[in-house]
Each structure stands twice: as C-alpha cells, then as structure tokens.
N, C-alpha and C positions, 0 to 999 in steps of 0.2 A: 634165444640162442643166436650163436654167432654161424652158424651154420648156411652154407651158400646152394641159392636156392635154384634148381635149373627148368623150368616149365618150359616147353615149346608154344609155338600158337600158330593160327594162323589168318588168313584173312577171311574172313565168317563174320557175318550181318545178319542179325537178327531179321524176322519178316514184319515183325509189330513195328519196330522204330527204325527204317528206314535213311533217315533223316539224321539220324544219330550215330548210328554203325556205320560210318564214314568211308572211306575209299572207295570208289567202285575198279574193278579190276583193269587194272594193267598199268601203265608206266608211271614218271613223276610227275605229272601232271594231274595225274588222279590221288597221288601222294600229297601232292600240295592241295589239293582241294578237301582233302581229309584231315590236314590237320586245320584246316582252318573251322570246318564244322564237328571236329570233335573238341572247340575249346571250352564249348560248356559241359565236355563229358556224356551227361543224360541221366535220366533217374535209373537205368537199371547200373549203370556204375555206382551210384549212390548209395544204391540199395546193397551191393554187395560191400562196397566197402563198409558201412556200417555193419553187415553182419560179421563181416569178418574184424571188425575192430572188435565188438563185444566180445567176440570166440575168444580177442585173443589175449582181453582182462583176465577172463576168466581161466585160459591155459597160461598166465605169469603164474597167476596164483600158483596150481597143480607142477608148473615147472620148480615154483619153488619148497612147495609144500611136499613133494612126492620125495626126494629127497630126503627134506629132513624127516619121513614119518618112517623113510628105510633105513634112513641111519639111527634112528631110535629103536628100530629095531633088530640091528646089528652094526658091531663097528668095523667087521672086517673089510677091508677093501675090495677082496675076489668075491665074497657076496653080495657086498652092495652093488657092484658090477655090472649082476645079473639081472638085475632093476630097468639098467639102462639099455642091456642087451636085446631086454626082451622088449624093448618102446622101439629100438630101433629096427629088431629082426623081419619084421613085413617091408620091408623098403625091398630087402635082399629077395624074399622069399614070393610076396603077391605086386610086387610094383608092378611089373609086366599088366598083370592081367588085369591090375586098376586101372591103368591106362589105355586099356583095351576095352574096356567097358565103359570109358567115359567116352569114347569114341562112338560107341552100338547106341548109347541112352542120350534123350535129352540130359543136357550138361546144367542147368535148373532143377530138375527133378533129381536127378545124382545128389547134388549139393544140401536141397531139405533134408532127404531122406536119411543121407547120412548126419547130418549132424543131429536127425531126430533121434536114432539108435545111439551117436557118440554118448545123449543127453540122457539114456535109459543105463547104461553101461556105467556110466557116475554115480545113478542114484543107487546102484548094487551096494559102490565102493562106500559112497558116504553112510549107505546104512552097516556095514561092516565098519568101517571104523569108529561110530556111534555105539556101536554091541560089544566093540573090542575085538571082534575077532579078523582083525589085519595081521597081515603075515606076509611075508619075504614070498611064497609061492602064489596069493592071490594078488600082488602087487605085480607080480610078472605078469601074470595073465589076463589083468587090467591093462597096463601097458601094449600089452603086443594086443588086443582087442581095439585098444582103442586107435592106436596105429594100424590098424591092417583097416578099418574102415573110414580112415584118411587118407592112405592111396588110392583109393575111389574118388574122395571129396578134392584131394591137391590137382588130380589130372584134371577135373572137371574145370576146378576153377582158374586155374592157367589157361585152361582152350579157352574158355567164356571170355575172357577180359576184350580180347579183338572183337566179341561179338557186340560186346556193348558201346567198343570205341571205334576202334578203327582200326586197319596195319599199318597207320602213317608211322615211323616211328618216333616223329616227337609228342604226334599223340600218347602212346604207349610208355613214351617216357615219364612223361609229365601226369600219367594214370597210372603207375607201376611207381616213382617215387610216393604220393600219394597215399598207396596203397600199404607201401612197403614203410612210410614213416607213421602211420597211425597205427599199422600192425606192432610196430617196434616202440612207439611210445608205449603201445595197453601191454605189449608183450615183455617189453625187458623194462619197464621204468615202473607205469603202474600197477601190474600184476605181483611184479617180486618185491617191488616195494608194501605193497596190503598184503601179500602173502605171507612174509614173515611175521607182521602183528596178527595176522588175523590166527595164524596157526598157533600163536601163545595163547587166542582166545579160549581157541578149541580145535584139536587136533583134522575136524572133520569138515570147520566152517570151509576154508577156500575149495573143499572139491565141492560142496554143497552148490558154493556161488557157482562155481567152473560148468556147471549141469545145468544151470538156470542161464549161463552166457549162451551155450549149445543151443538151450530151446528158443532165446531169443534168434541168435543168427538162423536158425532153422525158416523161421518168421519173415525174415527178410530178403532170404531165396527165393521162399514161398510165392513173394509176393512182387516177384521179378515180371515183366511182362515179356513174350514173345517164345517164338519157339527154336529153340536152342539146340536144333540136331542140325549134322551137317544135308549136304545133299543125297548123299552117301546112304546117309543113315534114311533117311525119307523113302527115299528109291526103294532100300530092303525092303522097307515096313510095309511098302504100298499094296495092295490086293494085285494078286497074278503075281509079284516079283518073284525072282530067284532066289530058292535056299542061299545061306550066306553062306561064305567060306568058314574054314573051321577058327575059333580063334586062333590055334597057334598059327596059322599062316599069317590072320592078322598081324598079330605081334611079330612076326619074322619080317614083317612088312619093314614095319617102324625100325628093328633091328637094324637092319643091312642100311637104308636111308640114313640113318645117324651113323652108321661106319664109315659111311660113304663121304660125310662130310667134313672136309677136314676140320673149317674153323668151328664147327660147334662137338667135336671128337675130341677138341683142345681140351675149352671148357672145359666139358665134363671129365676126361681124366684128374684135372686138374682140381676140381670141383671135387671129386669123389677123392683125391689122397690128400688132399689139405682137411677136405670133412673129418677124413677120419684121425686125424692130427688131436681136431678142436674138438670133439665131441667125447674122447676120451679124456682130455683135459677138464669140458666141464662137467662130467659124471665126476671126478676126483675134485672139483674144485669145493662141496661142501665137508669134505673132509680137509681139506687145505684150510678152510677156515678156519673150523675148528681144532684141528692140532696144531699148522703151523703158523694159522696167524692168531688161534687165539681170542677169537670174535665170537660175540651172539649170533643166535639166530635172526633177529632184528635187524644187525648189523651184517650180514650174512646178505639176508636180503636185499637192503640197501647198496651192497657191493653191486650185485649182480644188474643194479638198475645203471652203474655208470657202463655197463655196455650201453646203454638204449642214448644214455647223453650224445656218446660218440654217432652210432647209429642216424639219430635225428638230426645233428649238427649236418652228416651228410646227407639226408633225406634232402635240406635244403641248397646244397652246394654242389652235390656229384656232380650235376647234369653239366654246371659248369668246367670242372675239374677232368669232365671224360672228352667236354669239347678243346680242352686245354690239351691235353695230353694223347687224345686218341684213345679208343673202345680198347684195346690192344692194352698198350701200354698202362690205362688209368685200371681197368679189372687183376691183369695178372703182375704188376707193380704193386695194387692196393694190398691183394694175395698174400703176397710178400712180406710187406710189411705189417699185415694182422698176423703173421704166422710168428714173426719177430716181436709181436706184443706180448701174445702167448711167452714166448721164451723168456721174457720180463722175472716173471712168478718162477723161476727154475732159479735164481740168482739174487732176488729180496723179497722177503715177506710181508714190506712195510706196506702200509694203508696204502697211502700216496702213489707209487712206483706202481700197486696190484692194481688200484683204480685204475692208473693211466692207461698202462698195458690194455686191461678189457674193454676202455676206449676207443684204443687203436683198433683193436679189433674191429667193434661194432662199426665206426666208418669205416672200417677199408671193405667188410662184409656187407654193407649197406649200397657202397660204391660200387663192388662185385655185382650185387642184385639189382640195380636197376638196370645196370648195362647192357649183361651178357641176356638177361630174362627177355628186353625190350629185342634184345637181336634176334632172341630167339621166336620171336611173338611174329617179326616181320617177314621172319626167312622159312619156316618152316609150313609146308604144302598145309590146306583147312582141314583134308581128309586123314592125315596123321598127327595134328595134335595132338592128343590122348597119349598115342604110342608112341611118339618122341619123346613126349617128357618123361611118361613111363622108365622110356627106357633110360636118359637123364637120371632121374630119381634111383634106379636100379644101381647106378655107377655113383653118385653121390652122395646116397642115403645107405644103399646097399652095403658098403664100407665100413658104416657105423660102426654094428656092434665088433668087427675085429677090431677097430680103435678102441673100441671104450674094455674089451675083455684083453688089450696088450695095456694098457695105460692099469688097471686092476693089477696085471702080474708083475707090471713095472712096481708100481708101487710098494706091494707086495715083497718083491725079492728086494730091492732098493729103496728109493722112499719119495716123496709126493714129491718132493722138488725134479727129481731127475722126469717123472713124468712131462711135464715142463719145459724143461731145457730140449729133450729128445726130438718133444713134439713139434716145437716149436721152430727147432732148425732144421728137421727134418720137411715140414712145412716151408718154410720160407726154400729151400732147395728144390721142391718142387715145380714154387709158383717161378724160381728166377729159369727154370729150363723151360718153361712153358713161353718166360716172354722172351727167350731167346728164339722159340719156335714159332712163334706166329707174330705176325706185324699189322701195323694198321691197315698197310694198303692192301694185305687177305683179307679184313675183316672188309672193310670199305667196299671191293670187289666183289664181295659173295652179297651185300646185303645191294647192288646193282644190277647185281645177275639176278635176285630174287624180287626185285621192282618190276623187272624186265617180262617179267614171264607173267 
C-alpha cells in the first residue's frame, strides 16, 4: 500500500545491548557518537527486520488475494467497500488503546504475541475458503480482527526501532529506509506479484502462505534479546509500586503532547487526509482493473507491484533527496505529487500512464516514510511512544474507512474514473497547504530543541 505511515519513538536502549542502542542522553555530541555506533545497526535490528520482511511477503499476497476473493464474490462496489472498511475500522476505533498498551508491555513480547494470534486468525480464513464457505460477512470480520491486533503489533514496533538503534537521526534513517525498502519490496513487488498466480492456483494458497509468514516473524521477535519496556513501565511493575493511572488518562497524555506539537500536528493531519484519498482509491483499484482496464488477475497483480518499483527506487535515494530539498519540503512536496499520480487513472486507462502514476506514488510515499517516521523517532519523549503514534495512526489510519466508503459511493453514483480524479486533486490540495504551513527551519528547530533536552 501507498499509505503513509506515522510511528512516534523515542530515545530507549535496550539493557542486553548497551553498545548497540546508541546515543546516551542529551545533546549533539551524544548524537554523533550514536550514529557512529549504530552503523552496524545489531542483531535485534536484524532480527526484526527480517521478521517484518516475511510478514510482509506474506500480507502482498492477502493484500492481493483479499480483494480478488471479495470481488468474486460480489461485483458491487458499495459492497465490496465493506471489505476494506472493515481492515481499516480499528485504526479509528482501538488505535488509542494499542498504543497505550504498547506503552504498559514489553514492546518484544507485544510483537510475538501478536503476530502468533494474527497467524491463528489466517488459519480460520484458509480453512473456510478450502470448505467454501467464504462470504462478504466473514471477510469483514477477518479483516477488522486482523487489524485491530496490528494496532498493538504497529505501536510496539515504531517504539522498538530506537530501542535497537539509536535516536541519532541518521541512525534511524538509514534503519527506517532499510526497513521501509524490504517491507515494500516483500509487500508491493513480491507479495502481489505471487499473489496473483498463486490465487489462480488455488483460491486459499496465498492466505495459507500469509499464516506461515505470521508464524515465522512471530519467531524472530521471539528471539529478540533484551528487555524492551520503558523506565516508566519497570517502575509500575516493581513490588511496592503505585497503582497506575487509568488508561484513558494515559492516552489523554499522548493526546494533548501531539496537539501541542505543531510540526508533527502537520504531519499527521496531513498524513490522515491524503490516507484517506489513497486508500479509497486502492479499495476501487481491482475493479479499475478489471472494468476499465480490462486486465487479469495476473496482470492485476503485476500492476500493483509497480508501486513497490517506485517505492524502492526511493528506498535508495530519499535520504539524499530530503538532504537536497529539506524534511519540510521533500515529505509534503513528495505528498503532492503521489496524490497527482493518483489523479493519473481518473484521465487514462492505459497500462503505461496507470503503471507510472502508482510509481509516483510509491516514491513520493516511501520518501514521506522515512522522513517524517525518522523525525518522529528523534522528537518524541521514550515514555509516550506508544501513545503518540497511537494517536498518529488514530488520524491517519483512522480516516480510512470514510475514504474507502466515499470512493465506494463515488463510484457507485458516478463511475471509477472520477474516483481518481477527486481523490487525487483533492489530495495533492492538501499536501500543497501543508507545505505552505510548515518550513524547514520549524522542522530543523523542533528536531534541536529535542537534541537539547
């Protein structure tokens, strides 16, 4: 997906690898000595990224296979809708509190645990579509299950990342491109690419494989070393401590902190009304295929992997391109123009033109996600990770399902191109008032004042 992703983090050091977990606290002199010992990253970086590349073979697959198994089983568009409504309705509904409880738990233990259940919850689906009995209503309920126990897994693993590296932030760059280009190779190149064949296999193989990706990265959480709570969190647990506050004050914590700040307030507005642009676009994009361009599902799939072309292209260039242009300018510029890619498919149907468009996309989304992710990793306090990004994710994920149930009714009254056009300029309108509102020298500024303390 082209979807733009907002994790907080913060400066958090494992107690096993010491040596590893880089910066020690306070100004740029401990910045520079952080990035210098986090150039070889460490094994528990490794170790996640690995499990998170496998998650995310396996969820190409299911992103593409999910789709085509709901449009085989309706071709309306306000039905099919409901598919994606329901994958995205926990962002809106449990983000808070996933991020609130990646906060209270070791952020290691969160991450197994859930992706042991993600991998129990697959095996339901695959043996249901094996029996035949798949249906437009356990398809919702699969979806929203399997998303409401990835706001748990997503907080956890944005707070970790600092834990295993560092807050320098070319560490965090240089482990966030990384992270975010082998996510986006397994996730939009070779996921939808074996997705589409594997699904002509057999209607049930890609979720089969997607359940066995789960139980692998489950594996390689597992097998993270050190202990991954904050101070915060240790303090509660200890014998004699204090009853803890209730959560919702937690989360009101996180709340007000992210209102408070103006340049990561940008973001995520901005983040959460472009989201919901693109995600109702690509809920309608496998009917685009097949009505108005006319393609396989093969070919279907194969589409969906020139996002990941684009995407990796910048895996390898952003960092240069954000140093070119400024954090400011190269995120809500990028914005801009993936929201103009989109608008591409509202005005031609051809191969060619739909390829490039989903292109644009995946870099200028890939360019968005190292940036604004790495800024937010460096800037925000170790004891609200969780609940920053929570709340993040609440505003840019949250959004979803109204994009993807107006993009349904667009379609619906109108027809799939104007989906497209709408989104897409309505999007690109967004990102150009965003970089009329914030500059480099706020971003520059806020991320000196957060060195500082």
């Amino acid at each position: 997906m082209t979807t733009r992703e907002v994790p907080g983090a913060g400066d958090l050091r494992t107690t096993a690898e010491p040596k590893v977990s880089g910066a020690p606290p306070g100004g740029h002199g401990g910045r520079r000595l952080g990035s210098k010992i986090s150039s070889g990253l460490g094994r528990n970086f490794w170790l996640l990224w690995g499990g998170w590349s496998v998650s995310s073979v396996g969820n190409g697959l299911t992103v593409t296979a999910l789709p085509l198994l709901a449009a085989d089983l309706t071709s309306d568009p306000a039905t099919l809708s409901l598919v994606g409504m329901a994958d995205k309705l926990p962002w809106l509904l449990l983000a808070l509190m996933g991020g609130a409880l990646a906060d209270r738990w070791d952020r290691r233990r969160a991450m197994w645990v859930s992706d042991a259940v993600r991998c129990a919850i697959l095996i339901v689906l695959f043996v249901a579509v094996l029996g035949g009995w798949a249906s437009i209503p356990l398809l919702m309920v699969i979806a929203f299950s399997i998303t409401s126990i990835e706001t748990v897994y997503d907080s956890s693993r944005s707070a970790i990342l600092p834990m295993a590296v560092s807050q320098d932030r070319e560490a965090l760059e240089r482990a966030n491109s990384r992270l975010m280009t082998a996510n986006t190779v397994a996730l939009k190149f070779l996921g939808p690419a074996l997705g589409g064949v594997l699904y002509t296999v057999g209607r049930a193989v890609p979720v089969g494989v997607d359940a066995v990706s789960f139980a692998l990265s489950s594996l390689f959480s597992f097998l993270m070393r050190g202990d991954f709570r904050t101070d915060g969190v240790r303090a509660a647990t200890a014998p004699g401590a204090k009853p803890r506050r209730a959560m919702r004050e937690e989360i009101g914590e996180g709340v007000r902190w992210l209102a408070r700040h103006r340049v990561l307030r940008v973001f995520t507005l901005v983040a959460g009304l472009t989201n919901m642009c693109t995600v109702g676009q690509l809920a309608m994009l496998v009917l685009y295929a097949r009505q108005v361009m006319l393609i396989s599902d093969v070919a279907y799939g194969l589409l969906l992997a020139s996002v990941a072309v684009g995407s990796v292209t910048a895996g390898f260039t952003c960092r240069m391109f954000t140093r070119r242009l400024g954090p400011a300018r190269s995120a809500l510029g990028g914005a801009m123009l993936g929201a103009l890619g989109f608008a591409i498919l509202g005005f031609t149907g051809e191969v060619a033109f739909v390829a490039l468009g989903l292109a644009i996309t995946g870099y200028t989304a890939m360019t968005w996600n190292v940036t604004t992710v790495s800024i937010r990793q460096a800037i925000v306090p170790k004891e609200l990770t969780g609940r920053v990004s929570s709340v993040n994710r609440l505003v840019a994920f949250g959004l979803m399902p109204v994009g993807i149930f107006l993009a349904g009714q667009i379609a619906t009254h109108a027809d799939l191109e104007t989906v497209y056009r709408v989104g897409g300029l309505f999007g690109a309108a967004v990102s150009l008032i965003g970089l009329l509102t914030l500059s480099n020298a706020a971003v520059e500024r806020a991320l000196h004042e957060a060195g500082a303390k």
